[in-house]
N, C-alpha and C positions, 0 to 999 in steps of 0.2 A: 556341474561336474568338474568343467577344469579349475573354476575357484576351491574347490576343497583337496582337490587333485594337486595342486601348484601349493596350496598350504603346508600339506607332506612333505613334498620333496624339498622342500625351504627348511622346514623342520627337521627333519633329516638331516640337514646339512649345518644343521646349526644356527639359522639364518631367520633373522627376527623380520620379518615385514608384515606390512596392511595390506593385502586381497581380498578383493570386495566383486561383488557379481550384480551385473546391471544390464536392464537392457536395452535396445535401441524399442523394441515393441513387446514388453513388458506386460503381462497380466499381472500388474502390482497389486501385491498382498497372497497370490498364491504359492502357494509351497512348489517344491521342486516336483516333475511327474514320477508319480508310482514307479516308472519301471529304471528310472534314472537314481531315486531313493534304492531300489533295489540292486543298480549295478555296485551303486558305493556301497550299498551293506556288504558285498559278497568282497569287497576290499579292505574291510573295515571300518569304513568312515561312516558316518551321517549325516545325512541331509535333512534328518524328520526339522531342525526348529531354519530353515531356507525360505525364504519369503524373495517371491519376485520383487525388482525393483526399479522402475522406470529412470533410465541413465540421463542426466542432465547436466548444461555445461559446470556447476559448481563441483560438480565429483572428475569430472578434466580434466578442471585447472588444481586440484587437490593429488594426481599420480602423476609422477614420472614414466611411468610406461604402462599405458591402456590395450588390452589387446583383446584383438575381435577376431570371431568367426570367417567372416564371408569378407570378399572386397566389397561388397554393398555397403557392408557395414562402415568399414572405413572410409569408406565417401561421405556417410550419413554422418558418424561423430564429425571426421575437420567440417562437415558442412555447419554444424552444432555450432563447437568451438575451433575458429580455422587456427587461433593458438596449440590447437591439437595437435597442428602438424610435426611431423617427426617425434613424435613418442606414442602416436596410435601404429600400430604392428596385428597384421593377420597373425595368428598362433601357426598358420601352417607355409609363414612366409618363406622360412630356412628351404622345407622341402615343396614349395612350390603346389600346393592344395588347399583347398578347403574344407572346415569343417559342416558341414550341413545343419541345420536345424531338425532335431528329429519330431522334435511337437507333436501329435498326432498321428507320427509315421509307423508305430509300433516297434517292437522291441530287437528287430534288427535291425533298424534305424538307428535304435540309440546306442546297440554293440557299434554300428560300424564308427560313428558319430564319438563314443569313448575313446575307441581305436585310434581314430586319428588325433583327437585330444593328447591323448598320452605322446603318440608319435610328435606333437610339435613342441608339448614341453622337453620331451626327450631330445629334441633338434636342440632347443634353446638352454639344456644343460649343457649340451657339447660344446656351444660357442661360449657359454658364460662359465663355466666349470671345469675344465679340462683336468684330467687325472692327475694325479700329484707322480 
């Protein structure tokens, strides 16, 4: 969700970049869950052709700025690649939260879990974009 979420609002703005979705515990080759498919259709986006994909140091050292869910996470990537350091970034580090994993939690899980998505790129427009 927030790879195709962040794809937008780059587009949106004009703004050419690579956003790629990976994970630290990846069921690689599976598509995104039903009700996650479901939140971006009701956005307009899609996720039907989204394929899991297990995060590894060579996709690292290939972004300027990786950014992850949970502080777990970021412990796990620098632990990955410790070159990581300083461009791995929580999404919800501006307001000080985390996003949850909703995996299996059902579909107020992945509302709340979208909600804060949005809220941390919304964060990180503010610092990188500021209004004209």
């Amino acid at each position: 969700m927030a790879q195709i979420l962040l794809e937008r609002r780059l587009r949106e703005r004009g703004l050419s970049a690579t956003v790629e979705s990976a994970g630290t515990n990846a069921h690689v080759g599976h598509p995104a869950d039903v009700l996650a498919q479901q939140l971006m259709a009701a956005r307009g986006l899609d996720l039907a052709g989204h394929r899991a994909r297990q995060l590894g140091p060579e996709q690292l050292r290939a972004f300027d700025l990786v950014l992850v869910m949970e502080a777990w996470q970021q412990r796990e990537v620098e632990r990955m690649d410790p070159s990581a350091r300083g461009r791995v970034h929580r999404l919800g580090r501006i307001g000080d939260f985390e996003v949850p994993d909703p995996y299996g939690k059902g579909e107020k899980s992945f509302a709340e879990s979208l909600a804060l998505i949005e809220r941390g790129l919304g964060d990180l427009e503010k610092i990188f974009w500021r209004p004209a």
